[in-house]
C-alpha positions in Angstrom: -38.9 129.4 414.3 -39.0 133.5 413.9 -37.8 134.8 411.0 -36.2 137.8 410.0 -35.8 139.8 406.6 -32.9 142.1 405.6 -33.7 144.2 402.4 -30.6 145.5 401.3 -28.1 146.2 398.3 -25.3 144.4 397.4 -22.7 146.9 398.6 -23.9 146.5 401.5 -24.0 142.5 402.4 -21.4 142.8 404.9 -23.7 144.9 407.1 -26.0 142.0 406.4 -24.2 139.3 407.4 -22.7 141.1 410.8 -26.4 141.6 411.8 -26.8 138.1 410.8 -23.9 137.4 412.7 -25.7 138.9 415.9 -28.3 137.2 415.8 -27.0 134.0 415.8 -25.1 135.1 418.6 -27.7 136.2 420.8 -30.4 133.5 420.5 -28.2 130.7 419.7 -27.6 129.1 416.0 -30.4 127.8 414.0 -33.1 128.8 416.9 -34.2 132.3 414.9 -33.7 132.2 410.9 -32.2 135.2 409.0 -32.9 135.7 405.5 -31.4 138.2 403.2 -30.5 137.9 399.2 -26.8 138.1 399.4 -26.8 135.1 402.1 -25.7 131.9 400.7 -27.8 129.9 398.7 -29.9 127.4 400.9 -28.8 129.3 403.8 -31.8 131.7 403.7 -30.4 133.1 400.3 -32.3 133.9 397.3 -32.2 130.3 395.0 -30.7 130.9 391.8 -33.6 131.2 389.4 -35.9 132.4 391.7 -38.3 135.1 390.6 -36.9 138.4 393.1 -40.7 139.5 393.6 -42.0 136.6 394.2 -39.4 135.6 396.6 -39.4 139.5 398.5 -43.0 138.5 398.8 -42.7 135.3 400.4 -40.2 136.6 402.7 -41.9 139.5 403.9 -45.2 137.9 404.2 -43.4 134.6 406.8 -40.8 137.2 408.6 -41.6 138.6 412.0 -39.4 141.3 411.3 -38.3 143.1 408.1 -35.2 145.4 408.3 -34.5 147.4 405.9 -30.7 148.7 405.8 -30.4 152.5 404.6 -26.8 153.9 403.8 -25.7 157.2 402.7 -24.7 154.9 399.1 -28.2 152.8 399.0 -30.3 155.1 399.3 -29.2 156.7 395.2 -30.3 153.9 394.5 -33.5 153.3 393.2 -33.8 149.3 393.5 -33.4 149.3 397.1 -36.3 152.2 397.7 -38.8 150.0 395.2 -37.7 147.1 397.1 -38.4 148.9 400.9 -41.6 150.1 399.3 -42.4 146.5 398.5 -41.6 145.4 401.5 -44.0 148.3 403.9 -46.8 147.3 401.0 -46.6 144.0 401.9 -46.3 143.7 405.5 -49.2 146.8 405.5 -51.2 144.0 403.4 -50.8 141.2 405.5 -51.3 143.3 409.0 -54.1 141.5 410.6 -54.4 144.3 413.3 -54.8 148.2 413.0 -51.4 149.5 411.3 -52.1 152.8 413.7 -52.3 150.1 416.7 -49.3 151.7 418.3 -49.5 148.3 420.9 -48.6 146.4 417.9 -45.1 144.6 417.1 -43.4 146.7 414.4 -43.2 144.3 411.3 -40.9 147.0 409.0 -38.0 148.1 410.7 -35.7 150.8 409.1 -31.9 150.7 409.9 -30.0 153.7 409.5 -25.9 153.4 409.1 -24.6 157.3 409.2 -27.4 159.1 407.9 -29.7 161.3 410.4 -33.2 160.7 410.6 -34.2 163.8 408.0 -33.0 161.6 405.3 -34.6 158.5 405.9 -36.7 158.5 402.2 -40.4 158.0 401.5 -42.3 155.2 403.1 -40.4 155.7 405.8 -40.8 159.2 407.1 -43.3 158.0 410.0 -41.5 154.7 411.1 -39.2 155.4 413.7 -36.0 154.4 412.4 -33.4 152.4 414.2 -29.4 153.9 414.2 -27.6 150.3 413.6 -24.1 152.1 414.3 -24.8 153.4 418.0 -25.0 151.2 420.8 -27.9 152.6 422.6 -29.9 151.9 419.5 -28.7 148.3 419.2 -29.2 147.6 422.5 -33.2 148.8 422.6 -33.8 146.2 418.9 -32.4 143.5 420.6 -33.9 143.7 423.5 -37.1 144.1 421.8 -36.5 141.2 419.8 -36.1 139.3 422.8 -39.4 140.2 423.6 -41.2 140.2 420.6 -40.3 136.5 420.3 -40.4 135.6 423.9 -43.5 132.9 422.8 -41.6 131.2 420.6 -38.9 130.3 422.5 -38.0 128.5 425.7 -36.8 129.8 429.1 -33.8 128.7 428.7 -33.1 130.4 425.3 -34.6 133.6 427.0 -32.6 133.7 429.9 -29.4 133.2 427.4 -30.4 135.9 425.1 -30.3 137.8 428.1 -26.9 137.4 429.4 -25.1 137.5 426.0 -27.1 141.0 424.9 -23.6 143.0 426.0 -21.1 140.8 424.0 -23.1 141.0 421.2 -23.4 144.5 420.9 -19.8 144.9 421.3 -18.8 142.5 418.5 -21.6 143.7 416.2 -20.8 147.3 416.8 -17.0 146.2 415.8 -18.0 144.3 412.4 -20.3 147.7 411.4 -17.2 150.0 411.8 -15.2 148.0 409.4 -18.2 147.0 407.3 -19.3 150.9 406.9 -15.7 151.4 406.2 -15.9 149.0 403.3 -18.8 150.3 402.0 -19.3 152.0 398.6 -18.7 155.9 398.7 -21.2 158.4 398.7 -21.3 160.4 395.6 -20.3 163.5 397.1 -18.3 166.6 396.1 -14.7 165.6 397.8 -14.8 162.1 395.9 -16.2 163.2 392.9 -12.8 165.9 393.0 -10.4 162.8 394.2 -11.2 160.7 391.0 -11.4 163.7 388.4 -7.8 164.2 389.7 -7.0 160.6 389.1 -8.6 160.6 385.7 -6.9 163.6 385.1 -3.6 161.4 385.1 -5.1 159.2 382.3 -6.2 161.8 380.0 -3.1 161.1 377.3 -3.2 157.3 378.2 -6.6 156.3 376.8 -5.5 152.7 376.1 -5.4 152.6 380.4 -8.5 154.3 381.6 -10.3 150.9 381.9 -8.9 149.8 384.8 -9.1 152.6 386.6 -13.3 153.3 385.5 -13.2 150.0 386.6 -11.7 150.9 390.0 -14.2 153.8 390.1 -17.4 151.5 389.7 -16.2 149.2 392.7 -15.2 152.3 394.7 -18.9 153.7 394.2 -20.8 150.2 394.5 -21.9 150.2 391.3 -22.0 146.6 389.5 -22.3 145.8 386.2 -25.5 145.2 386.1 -26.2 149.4 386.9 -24.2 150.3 384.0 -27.2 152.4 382.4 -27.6 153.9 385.5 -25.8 158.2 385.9 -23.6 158.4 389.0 -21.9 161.9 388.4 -22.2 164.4 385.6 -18.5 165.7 385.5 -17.7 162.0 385.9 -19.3 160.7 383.1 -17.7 163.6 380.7 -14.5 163.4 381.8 -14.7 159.9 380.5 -16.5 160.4 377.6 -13.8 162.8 376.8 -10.7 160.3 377.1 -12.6 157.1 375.4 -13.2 159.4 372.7 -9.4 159.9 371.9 -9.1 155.9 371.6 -8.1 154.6 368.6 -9.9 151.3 369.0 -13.7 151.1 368.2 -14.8 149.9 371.6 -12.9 152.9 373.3 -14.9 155.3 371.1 -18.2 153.2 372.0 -16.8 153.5 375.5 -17.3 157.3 375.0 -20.7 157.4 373.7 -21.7 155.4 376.5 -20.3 157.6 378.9 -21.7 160.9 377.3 -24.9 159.3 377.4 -24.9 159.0 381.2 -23.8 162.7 381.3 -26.9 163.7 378.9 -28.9 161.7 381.1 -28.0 163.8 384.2 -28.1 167.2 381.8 -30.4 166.4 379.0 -30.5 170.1 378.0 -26.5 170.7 378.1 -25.5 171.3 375.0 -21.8 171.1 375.5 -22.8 167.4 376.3 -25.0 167.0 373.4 -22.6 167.9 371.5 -19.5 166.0 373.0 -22.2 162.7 372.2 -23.2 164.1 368.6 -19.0 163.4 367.6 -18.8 160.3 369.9 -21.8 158.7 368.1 -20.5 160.0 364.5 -17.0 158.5 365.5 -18.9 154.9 366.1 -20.6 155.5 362.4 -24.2 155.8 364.9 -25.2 158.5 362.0 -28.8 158.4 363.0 -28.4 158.6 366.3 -26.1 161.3 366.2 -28.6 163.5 363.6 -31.2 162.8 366.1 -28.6 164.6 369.1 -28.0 167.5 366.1 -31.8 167.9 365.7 -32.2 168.3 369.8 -29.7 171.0 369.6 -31.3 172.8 367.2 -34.6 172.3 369.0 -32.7 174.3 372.5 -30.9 177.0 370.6 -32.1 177.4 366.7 -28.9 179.3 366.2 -26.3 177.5 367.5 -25.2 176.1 364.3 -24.9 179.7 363.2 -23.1 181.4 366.5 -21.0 178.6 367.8 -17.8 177.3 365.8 -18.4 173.6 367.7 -22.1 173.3 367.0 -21.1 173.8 363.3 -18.0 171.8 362.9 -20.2 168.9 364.5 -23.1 169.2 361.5 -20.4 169.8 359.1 -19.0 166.4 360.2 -22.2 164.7 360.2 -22.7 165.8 356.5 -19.4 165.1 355.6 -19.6 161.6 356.8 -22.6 161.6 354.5 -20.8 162.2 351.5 -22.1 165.8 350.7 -19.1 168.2 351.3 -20.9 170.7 349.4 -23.7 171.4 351.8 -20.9 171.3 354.8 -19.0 174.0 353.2 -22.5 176.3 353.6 -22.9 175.2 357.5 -19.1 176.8 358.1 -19.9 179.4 355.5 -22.4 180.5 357.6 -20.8 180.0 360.9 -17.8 181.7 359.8 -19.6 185.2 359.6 -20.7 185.4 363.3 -17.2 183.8 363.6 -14.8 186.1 361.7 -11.8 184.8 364.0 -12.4 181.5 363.8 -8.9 179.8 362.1 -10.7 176.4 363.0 -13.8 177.1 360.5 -12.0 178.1 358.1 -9.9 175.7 357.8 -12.9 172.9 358.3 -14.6 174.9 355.2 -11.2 174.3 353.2 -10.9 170.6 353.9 -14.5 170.2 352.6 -14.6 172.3 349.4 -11.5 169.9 348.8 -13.5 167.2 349.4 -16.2 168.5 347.2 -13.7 169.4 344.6 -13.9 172.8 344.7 -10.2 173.1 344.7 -10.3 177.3 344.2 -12.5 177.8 347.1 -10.9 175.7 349.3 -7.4 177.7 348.7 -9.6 180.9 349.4 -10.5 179.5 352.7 -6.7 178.0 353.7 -6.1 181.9 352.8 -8.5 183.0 355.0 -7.7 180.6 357.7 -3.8 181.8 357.4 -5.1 185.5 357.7 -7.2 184.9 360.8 -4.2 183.1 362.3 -1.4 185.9 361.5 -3.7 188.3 363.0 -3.9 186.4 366.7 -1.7 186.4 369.1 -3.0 182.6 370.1 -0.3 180.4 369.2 -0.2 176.6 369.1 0.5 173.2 367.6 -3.3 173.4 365.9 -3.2 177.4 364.7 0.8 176.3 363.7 -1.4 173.1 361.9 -4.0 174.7 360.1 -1.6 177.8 358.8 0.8 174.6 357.6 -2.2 173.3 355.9 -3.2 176.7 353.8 0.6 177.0 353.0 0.9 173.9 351.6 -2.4 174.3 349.6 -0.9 177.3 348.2 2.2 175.9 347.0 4.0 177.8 350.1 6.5 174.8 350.5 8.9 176.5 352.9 6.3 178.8 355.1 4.5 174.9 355.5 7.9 173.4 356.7 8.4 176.2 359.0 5.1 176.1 360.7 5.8 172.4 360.9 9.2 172.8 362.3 7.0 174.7 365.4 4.9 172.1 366.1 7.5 169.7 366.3 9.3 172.1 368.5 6.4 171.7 371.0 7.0 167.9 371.0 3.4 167.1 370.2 2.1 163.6 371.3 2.0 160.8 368.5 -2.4 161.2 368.4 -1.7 164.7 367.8 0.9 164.5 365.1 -1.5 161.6 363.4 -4.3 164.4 363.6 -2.2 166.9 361.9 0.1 164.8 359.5 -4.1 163.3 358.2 -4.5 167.0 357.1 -2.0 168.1 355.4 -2.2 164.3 353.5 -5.9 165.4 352.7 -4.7 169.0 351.2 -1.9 167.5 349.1 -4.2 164.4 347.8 -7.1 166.7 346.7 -4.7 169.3 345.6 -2.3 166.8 343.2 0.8 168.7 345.0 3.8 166.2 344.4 4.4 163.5 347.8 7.7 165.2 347.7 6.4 168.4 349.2 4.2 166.5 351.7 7.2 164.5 352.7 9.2 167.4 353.5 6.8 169.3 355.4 5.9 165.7 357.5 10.1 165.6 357.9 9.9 168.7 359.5 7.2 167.8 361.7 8.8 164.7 362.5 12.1 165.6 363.3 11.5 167.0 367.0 8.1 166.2 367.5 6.9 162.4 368.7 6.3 160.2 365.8 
């Protein structure tokens, strides 16, 4: 019986099975054997348990014909190129006449479904390639199958072959519109932009983004098992940026994952690094995350000195290691090729707090108050951080007002969490009285979302 092999990826099995589909209706059921993986098992599927080597081997080395389906989505992905590779390798192996006899049936067969011949990827640049979705194409494989197996089969089957080669080609040309339809997208610029504007929608509703990623995964054919593998760059960040304002652990793990994608697309980003430095530190991954600090450094010696985010993340990392004092120094030091930065200031405050240092961390909350006076940026975190140096200065009613502004903003309940964890931190270390803090969280409270 003649045999024929479909390499392909799973997104693409319905392409599959509407060639298998042709087939079978051209020579007749059961008379030439189709075998693909996502075929059902003992149908000319892939057993379960079956080494997929060993079994790509076997198949290529009995088939007459190897087709190998290329679509814009497969052809990112590197399993099906190894696996087309395999497949020339092998059928160049077992050729038993000269592979540059141009006389000679064509064992591999590449099958293109909307993509032009220039993209057609290495081993394939100097097979001709067949367009599965136009008919004149269609029509000159079949028609060469019925030739090529023409000794295997009878007269009868021939002549049958013969007369249904127009049907066929109709009904096959109608399953490959909707199956291309169906098929996973292309990672291209328009629906990369379509689901950054869906995501967009999520971006205050962590607790519902994993549907939707999800959603994303199918919409781009990618299974679990390709978890590890980068799909888009803005993609991967933009999740990696909601997971990380989860509350729940596997949401922040969630976030690390997805920032690791991105750094694996932009391994010399440092706004990524730096995104997966805080993710890993939120996940207590503290070596990790030094390692990501240390690669920083490595790309710009100075960015823990010049930028503000570079040095809150080191400050964090040292902080989480229980020594506040050396943390101070990083925004110390950042702070003077920062001089407007409220946000270091007020970071150096919090620390020297937590390292006891109760008169420098008023001199900072001072400082961070000046900086914020002098801007003209105003908003629920400058409003925060001036609350903050108030209330470390015993400035009960400047606090409360600032407060009263935030809440006037209607900030979201992660935001007023942030905020209220603060000003707890500056009245704990300071030993003001939970009366003040009370008042100042009542004013923050009373128009803002609890």
């Amino acid at each position: 019986m003649p045999k024929i092999f479909i390499s392909h990826t799973h997104g693409d099995s319905e392409i599959a099975d509407a060639i298998n589909e042709a087939i079978d209706a051209l020579f007749g059921r059961k008379v030439v054997e189709v075998v693909y993986s996502t075929k059902k098992e003992g149908e000319g599927g892939i057993a379960h348990g079956d080494n997929w080597f060993d079994w790509i081997v076997e198949q290529v080395t009995e088939a007459d014909v190897a087709l190998v389906l290329l679509t814009p989505a497969s052809i990112q992905k590197p399993w099906i190129l190894w696996e087309a590779g395999a497949v020339e390798g092998v059928a160049i192996a077992g050729q038993d006449r000269d592979p540059d006899d141009e006389n000679r049936p064509r064992k591999v067969r590449p099958m293109l479904f909307h993509l032009k011949a220039s993209d057609v990827p290495s081993p394939f640049h100097r097979i001709q390639a067949i367009r599965g979705d136009q008919q004149q194409d269609v029509v000159g494989f079949l028609k060469d199958l019925i030739k090529q197996f023409k000794g295997s089969l009878d007269d009868n089957a021939l002549f049958e072959a013969g007369t249904r080669l127009d049907a066929t080609v109709k009904r096959y040309l109608e399953r490959i519109s909707t199956a291309i339809l169906r098929a996973p997208l292309l990672v291209s610029e328009a629906a990369v932009q379509e689901w950054l504007a869906r995501l967009d929608k999520f971006e205050q509703r962590p607790s519902e983004i994993e549907q939707l990623h999800d959603w994303l995964k199918v919409a781009f054919g990618r299974g679990d098992e390709e978890t590890d593998r980068p799909l888009d760059l803005r993609l991967h960040r933009r999740l990696g940026e909601i997971y990380s304002r989860s509350s729940s652990l596997e949401g922040r793990r969630r976030a690390a994952r997805e920032l690791e994608l991105a750094r694996r697309i932009a391994p010399r980003d440092i706004f990524v690094l730096r995104q997966l430095g805080n993710a890993l530190i939120a996940i207590e991954e503290f070596d990790n995350a030094w390692d990501i600090i240390e690669e920083i450094e490595v790309l710009d010696p100075k960015a823990f000195e010049r930028n503000a985010e570079c040095a809150a993340l080191r400050g964090k990392w040292l902080r989480r290691q229980n020594d506040p004092g050396k943390a101070v120094a990083v925004y110390a030091t950042a702070l003077r090729h920062n001089k407007e930065s409220y946000y270091l200031a007020n970071l150096a405050a919090e620390a020297s707090l937590e390292a006891q240092d109760e008169n420098g961390a008023k001199e900072y909350y001072e400082k961070s108050r000046a900086i914020i006076d002098d801007l003209d940026e105003q908003n629920i975190w400058t409003w925060a951080s001036a609350a903050n140096a108030c209330l470390a200065v015993s400035d009960l009613e400047n606090a409360k007002q600032y407060a009263g502004f935030i809440a006037m903003e209607k900030p979201s309940g992660d935001e007023v969490k942030s905020i209220e964890s603060g000003l707890r931190l500056v009245q704990t270390k300071t030993n003001l009285p939970e009366s003040d803090l009370e008042a100042v969280l009542d004013a923050l409270k009373r128009r803002g979302s609890p």
